[in-house]
N, C-alpha and C positions, 0 to 999 in steps of 0.2 A: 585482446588488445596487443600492440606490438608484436602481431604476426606469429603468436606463440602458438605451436600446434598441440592441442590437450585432446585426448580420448573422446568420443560423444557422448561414454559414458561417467563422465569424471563428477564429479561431486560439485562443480564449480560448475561446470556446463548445465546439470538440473537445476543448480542455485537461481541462476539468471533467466534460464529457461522457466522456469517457473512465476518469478516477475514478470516475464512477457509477458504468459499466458493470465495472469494476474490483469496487466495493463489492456490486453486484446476485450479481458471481460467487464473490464471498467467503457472501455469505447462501446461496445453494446448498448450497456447501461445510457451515455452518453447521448446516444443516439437514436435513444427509443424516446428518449425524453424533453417538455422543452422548460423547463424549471429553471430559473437561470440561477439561484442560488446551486440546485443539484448540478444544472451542467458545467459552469463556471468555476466548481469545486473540483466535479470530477478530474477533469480538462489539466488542472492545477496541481491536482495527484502525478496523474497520468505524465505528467512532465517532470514531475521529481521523480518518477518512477524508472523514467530512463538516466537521467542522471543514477542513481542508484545502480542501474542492470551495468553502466558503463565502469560503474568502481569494481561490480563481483566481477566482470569481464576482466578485469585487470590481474595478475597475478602479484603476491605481495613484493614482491621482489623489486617491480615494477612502479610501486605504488608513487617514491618518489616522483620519479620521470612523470607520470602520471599528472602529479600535482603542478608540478614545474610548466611540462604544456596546459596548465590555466582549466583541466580540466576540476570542477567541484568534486568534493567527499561529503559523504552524511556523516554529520557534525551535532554538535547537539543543537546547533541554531535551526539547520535542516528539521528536526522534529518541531519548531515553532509553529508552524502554520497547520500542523495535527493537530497540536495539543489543543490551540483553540479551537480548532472545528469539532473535538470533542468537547471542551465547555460549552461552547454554542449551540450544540446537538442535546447535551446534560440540560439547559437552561428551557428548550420548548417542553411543551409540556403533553410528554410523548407518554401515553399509555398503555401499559403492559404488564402484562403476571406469568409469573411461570414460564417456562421455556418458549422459546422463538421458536415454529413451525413456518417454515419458507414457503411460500406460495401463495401469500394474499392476494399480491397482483404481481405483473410481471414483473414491473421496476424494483420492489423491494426483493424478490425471488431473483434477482440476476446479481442486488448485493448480496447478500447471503452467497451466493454462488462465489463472489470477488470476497467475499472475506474468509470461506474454507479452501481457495488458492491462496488468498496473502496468508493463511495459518500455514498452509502446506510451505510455501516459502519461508516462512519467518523457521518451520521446522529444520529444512534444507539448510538456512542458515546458520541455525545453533549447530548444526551437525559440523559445517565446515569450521567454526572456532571451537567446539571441542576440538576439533583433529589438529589444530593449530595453521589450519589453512586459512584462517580471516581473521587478520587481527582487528580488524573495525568492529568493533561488537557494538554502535550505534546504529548500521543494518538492524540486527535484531531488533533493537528497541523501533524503531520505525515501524518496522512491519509490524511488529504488537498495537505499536500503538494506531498502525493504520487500522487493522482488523478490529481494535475495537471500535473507533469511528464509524467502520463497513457496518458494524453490529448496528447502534444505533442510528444511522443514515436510514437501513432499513427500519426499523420500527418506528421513525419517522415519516417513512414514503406511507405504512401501512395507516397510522394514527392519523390523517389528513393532513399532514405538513403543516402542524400548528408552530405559530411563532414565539421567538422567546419572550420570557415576561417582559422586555424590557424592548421591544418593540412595536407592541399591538397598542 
């Protein structure tokens, strides 16, 4: 952002580079599918998703100007629309034991896939506020709490997409 020229190998450049490649695997998923709870979630990640890549694109320095031109930060209210989609994921009544082996079917094996990227990122991320390159330390929590969503999204695609108690 602001035409700032950084390394391709900088820390900041894998941060967000990694979110893409998170968001490109989410659009897959997207599109293999026509679920409209899954796709109309996904969709809704995928779009905070670039809001997010556009705050690690920014360097701190920056951040105000950043804000000032009206663009959003993850915030804690930004984790609002996770947090439920993991109640609501916690609430069907998805079956499982023992560790997740990816590859029941495609759709749940491509999360799994989108949740060992947003790991890989959320890792990127803690890397860069240890180093004191990101003081937004609500990134992390986002991505934690997306991948765990990613987690159980999948072992709802696997379990037949059973609905929560409180709407069957």
């Amino acid at each position: 952002m602001y035409n700032r020229r950084v390394p391709k190998t900088s820390a900041r450049v894998d941060a967000y580079g990694f979110v893409d490649e998170l968001n490109s695997s989410l659009g897959l998923v997207r599109s293999q599918d026509d679920d409209a709870f899954l796709t109309s979630t996904v969709e809704a990640i995928q779009d905070q998703l670039v809001i997010l890549m556009g705050e690690l694109a920014t360097d701190p320095s920056d951040r105000e100007r950043f804000i000032n031109d009206g663009f959003q930060v993850v915030d804690k209210a930004f984790l609002e629309p996770i947090d439920r989609l993991v109640v609501s994921l916690e609430s069907r009544q998805l079956s499982f034991k023992g560790w997740a082996k990816p590859g029941d079917n495609p759709i749940s094996a491509a999360l799994d896939m989108a949740r060992c990227i947003c790991r890989r990122s959320e890792r990127q991320v803690c890397l860069l506020v240890e180093n004191g390159e990101e003081p937004n330390t609500e990134i992390q929590r986002y991505l934690n709490r997306l991948s765990d969503a990613l987690w159980l999204f999948a072992r709802w695609v696997e379990t037949g997409r059973p609905v929560a108690g409180d709407e069957s």
